[in-house]
N, C-alpha and C positions, 0 to 999 in steps of 0.2 A: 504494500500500500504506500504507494510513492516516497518508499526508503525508510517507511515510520515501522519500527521494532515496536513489537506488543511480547508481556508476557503475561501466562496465565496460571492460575493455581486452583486446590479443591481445597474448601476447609468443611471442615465435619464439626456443625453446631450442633448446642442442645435443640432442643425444641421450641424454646424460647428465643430461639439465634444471639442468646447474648454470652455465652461461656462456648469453650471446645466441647465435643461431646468425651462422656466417658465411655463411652460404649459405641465407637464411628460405623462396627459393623450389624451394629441393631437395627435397621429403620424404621423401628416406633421408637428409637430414642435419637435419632441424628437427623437433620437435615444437612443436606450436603448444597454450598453455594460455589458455584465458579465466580473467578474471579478470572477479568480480563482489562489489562490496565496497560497503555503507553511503558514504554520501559523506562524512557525520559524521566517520568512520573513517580517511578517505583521506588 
């Protein structure tokens, strides 16, 4: 995209999305969010 670096990442919240999960391979206890951000930015 006209020379612009992007990177991405998974993070494994609670279900609240406000803490990591303790449990990332539960899925009634994690929500899982991508994350896709400028690298410039990162």
């Amino acid at each position: 995209m006209d020379g612009v670096e992007y990177v991405w990442k998974i993070d494994y919240l609670d279900t609240s999305m406000i803490m990591l999960s303790d449990a990332p391979e539960d899925i009634n206890k994690t929500t899982r969010v991508l994350l896709v951000i400028r690298a410039d930015e990162y």
